[in-house]
C-alpha positions in Angstrom: -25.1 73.3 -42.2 -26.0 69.9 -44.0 -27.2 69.3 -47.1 -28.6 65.9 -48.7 -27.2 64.5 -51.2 -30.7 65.2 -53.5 -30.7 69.0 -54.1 -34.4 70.4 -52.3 -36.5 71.6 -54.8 -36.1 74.9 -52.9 -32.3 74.6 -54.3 -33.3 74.2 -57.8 -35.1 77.2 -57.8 -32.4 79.2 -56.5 -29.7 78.0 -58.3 -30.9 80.2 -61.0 -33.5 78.9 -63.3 -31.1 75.4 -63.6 -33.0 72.7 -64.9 -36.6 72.3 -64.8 -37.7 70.9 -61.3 -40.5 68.5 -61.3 -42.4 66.7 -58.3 -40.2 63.7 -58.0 -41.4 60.6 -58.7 -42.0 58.5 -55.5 -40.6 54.9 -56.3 -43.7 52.1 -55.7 -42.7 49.9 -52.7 -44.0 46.4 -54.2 -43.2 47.2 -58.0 -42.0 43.5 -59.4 -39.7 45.0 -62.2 -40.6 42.3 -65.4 -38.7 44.7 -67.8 -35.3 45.5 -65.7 -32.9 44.4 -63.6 -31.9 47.3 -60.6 -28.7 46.2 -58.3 -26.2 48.1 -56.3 -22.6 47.4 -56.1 -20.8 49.6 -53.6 -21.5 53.3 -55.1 -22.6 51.9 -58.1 -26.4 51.8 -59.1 -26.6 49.6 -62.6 -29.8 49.2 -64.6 -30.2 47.1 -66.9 -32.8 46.5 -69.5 -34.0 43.1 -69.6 -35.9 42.0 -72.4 -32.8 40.3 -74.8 -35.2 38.6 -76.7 -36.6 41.4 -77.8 -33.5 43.3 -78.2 -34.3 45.2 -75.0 -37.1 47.2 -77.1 -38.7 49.3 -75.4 -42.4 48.8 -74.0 -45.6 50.8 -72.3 -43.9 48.5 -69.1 -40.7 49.5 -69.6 -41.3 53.0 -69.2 -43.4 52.4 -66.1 -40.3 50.6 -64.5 -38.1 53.0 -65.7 -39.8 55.7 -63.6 -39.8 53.5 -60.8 -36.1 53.0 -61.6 -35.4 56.5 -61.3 -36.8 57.2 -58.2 -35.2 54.1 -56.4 -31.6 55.3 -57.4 -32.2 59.1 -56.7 -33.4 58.4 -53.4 -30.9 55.7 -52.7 -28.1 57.7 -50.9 -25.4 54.9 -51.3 -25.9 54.7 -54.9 -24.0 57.6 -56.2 -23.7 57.1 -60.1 -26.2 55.2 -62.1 -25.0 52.8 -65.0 -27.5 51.8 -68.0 -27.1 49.1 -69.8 -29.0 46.0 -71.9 -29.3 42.4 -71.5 -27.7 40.3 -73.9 -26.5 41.2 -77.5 -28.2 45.3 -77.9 -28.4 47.8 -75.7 -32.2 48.9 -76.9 -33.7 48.2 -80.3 -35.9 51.4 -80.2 -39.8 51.0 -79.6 -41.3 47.6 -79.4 -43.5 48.1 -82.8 -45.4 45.2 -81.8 -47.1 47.3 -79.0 -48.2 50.1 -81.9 -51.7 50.1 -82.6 -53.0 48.5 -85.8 -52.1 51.4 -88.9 -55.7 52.1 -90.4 -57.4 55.2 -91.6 -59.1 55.6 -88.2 -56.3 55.6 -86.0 -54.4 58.5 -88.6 -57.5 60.4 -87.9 -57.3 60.2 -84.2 -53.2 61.1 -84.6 -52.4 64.4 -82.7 -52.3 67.6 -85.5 -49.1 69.0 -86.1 -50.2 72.3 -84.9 -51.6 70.9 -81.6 -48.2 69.3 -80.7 -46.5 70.2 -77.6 -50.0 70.3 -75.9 -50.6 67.5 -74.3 -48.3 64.8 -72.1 -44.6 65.2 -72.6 -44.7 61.5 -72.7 -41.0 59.9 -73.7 -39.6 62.8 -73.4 -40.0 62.8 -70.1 -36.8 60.6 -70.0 -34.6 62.9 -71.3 -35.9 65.5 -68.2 -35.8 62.1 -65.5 -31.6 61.7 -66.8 -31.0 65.5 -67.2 -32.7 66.2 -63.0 -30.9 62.7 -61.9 -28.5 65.1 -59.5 -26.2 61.9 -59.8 -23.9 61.0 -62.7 -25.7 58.9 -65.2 -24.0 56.8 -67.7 -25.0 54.4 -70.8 -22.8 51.7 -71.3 -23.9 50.8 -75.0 -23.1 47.3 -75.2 -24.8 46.7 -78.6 -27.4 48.2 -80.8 -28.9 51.7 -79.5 -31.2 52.6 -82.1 -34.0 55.3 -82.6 -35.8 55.3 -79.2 -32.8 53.3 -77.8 -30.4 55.6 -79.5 -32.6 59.2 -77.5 -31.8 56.6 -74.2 -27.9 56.7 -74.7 -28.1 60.2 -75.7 -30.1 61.0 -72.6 -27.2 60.3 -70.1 -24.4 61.9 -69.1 -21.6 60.0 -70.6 -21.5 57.1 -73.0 -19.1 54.1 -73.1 -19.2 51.7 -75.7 -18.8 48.3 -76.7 -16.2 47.9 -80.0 -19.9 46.0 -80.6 -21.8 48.8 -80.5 -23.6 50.2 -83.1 -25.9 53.8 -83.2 -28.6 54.3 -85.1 -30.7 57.5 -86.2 -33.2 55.9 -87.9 -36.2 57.3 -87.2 -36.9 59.0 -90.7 -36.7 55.9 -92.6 -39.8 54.7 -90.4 -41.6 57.3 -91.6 -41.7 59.7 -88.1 -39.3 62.1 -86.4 -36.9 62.1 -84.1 -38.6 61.2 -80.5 -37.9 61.3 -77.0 -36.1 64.3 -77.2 -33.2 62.5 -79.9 -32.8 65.3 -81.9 -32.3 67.5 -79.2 -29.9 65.8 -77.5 -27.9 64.8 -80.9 -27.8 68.3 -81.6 -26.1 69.0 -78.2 -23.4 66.4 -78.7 -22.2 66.4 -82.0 -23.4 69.9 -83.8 -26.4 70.4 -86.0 -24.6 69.8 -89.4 -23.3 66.4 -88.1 -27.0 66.2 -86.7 -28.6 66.7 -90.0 -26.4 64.1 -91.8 -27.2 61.4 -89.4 -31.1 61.4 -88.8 -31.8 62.8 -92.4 -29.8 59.7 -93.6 -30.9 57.6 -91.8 -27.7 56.5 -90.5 -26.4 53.5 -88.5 -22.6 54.3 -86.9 -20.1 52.1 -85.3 -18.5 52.7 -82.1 -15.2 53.9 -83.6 -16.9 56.7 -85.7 -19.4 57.5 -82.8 -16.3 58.2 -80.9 -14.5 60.4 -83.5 -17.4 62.6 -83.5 -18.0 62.9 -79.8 -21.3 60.6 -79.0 -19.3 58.2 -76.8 -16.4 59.1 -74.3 -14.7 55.6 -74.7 -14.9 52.6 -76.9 -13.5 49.5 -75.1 -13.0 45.8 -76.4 -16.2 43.6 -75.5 -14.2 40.6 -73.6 -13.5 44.2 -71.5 -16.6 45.6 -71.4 -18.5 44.8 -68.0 -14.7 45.5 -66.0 -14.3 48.9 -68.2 -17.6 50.2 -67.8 -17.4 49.5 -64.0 -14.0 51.1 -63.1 -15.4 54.0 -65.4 -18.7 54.1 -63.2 -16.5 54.0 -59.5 -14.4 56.7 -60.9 -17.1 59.4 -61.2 -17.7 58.6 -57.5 -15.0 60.4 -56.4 -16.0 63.8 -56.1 -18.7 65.2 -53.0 -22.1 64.1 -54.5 -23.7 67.8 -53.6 -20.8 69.3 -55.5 -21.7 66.9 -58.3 -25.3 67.4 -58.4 -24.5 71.5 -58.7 -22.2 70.5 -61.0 -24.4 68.2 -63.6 -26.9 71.5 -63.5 -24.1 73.9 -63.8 -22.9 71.9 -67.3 -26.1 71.6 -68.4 -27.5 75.1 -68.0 -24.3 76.3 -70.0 -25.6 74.9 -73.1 -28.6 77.3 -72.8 -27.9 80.5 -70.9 -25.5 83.5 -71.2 -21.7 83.8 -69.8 -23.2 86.8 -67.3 -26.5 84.3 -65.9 -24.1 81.5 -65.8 -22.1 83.5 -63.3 -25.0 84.2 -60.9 -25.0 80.1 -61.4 -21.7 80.1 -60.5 -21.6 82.0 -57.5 -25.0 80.9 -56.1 -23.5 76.9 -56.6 -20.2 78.2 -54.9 -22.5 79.3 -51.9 -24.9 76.1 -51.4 -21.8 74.3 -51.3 -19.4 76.1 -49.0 -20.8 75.3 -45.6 -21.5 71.5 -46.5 -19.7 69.1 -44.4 -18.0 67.3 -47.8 -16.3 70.7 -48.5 -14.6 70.8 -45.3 -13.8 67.2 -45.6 -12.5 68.2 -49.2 -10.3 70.7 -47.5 -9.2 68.8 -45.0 -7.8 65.8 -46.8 -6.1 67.4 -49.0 -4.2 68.9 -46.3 -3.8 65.3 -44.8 -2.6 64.4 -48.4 -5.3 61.5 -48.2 -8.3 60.3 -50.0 -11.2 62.2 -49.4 -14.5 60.4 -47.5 -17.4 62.1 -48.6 -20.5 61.5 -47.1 -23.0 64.0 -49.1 -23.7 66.1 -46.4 
């Protein structure tokens, strides 16, 4: 029995109310990206935001290609881990505020009312559902800034490495809005609500070497370092079978939010999509052959 390295939507679904599973987003064949750079090196998908004069800020464009983005490296079956980073000196500046429309009484009017939120598009958010249903490891390699929309970007993925450069920045409340794109939620997740509070209540801007103390960012690595760390970090979480990651990402994920006894069914029904894949046998087998292990996501 084969499976591909993209868990069917008929998986999701029976891998016990894991993640939400949306229609994937079919990748545009002729999309010129204007915003973003998308290569491949070996097993390694990198994306980069490219707009360092701008401090990679993020644009109506941006999110377009970003979709796109997605799609390309999810359907890409050699790309097996996806590494975001930014162009130049920040890793993303938040929202482009030139792109806002012009303040004035009529466009507060024609705002959405508080107790209509949650109606309409998920808009940004939808981000934070694109990283979290990516069955392939996602990482944010914050090389400088990562603040307020940028800051919800880093959050989104997996795993974080940063730049001794890097800076973090919760800022939104000193703008005069809320957390968006889901940054509340996902600082909540990684550092506690207490710590939570603190940071986006303040206001607060972070370093890398207090982000890591308090569990945003897995490593923090010297800048003349950077590129080769954030690499070899990427090509190590291509190790395992990419089905038994892709379980695994949901497995994580749905322990934040279900009970020890659901988690089990999770458990046993991940055990059992996996068991007759040809990479399990393959597992099996080289590590009787005491050799490295040539998955194939199958």
């Amino acid at each position: 029995m084969r499976h591909p390295t993209m868990l069917p939507m008929a998986a999701c679904g029976a891998l016990a109310q894991a993640l939400p599973c949306k229609t994937p987003i079919s990748p545009e064949a002729d999309m010129d990206y204007e915003t973003l750079i998308l290569d491949r090196s070996d097993a390694v998908a990198t994306l980069t935001l490219n707009r360092p004069q701008s401090l990679n800020a993020m644009t109506a464009r941006m999110g377009v290609e970003l979709n796109d983005a997605f799609a390309r490296v999810r359907d890409d079956q050699e790309a097996r881990v996806l590494l975001v980073t930014g162009a130049g000196r920040a890793f993303c500046a938040g929202e482009d505020v030139k792109e806002r429309p012009a303040d004035s009484a009529e466009a507060r009017k024609r705002a959405t009312p508080l107790g209509k939120l949650g109606r309409g598009p998920l808009g940004p958010i939808e981000f934070a559902h694109a990283f979290r249903n990516m069955p392939k490891p996602t990482i944010a390699a914050v090389n400088g800034a990562a603040v307020g929309q940028g800051l919800s970007l880093a959050l989104a993925c997996d795993m974080r490495i940063a730049s001794e450069n890097a800076r973090f920045g919760a800022v939104w409340t000193l703008r005069g809005i809320p957390p968006e794109s889901a940054g509340a939620y996902l600082l909540t997740q990684l550092v506690g609500p207490a710590k939570a509070c603190e940071l986006i209540f303040g206001g607060k801007i972070i370093g890398a070497d207090e982000a890591k103390e308090i569990g945003l960012v897995n490593e923090v690595v010297p800048a003349a370092e950077f590129a080769e760390a954030t690499h070899a970090f990427a090509q190590e979480m291509t190790a395992g079978a990419p089905v038994a990651i892709g379980v695994a990402k949901m497995m994580v994920y749905q322990a934040l939010e279900t009970s020890l006894a659901v988690h089990g069914r999770l458990d046993f029904l991940g055990q059992q999509y996996c068991f007759n894949t040809d990479d399990r046998e393959e597992g099996i087998r080289s590590f009787l052959e005491k050799r490295p292990a040539e998955f194939k996501g199958q």
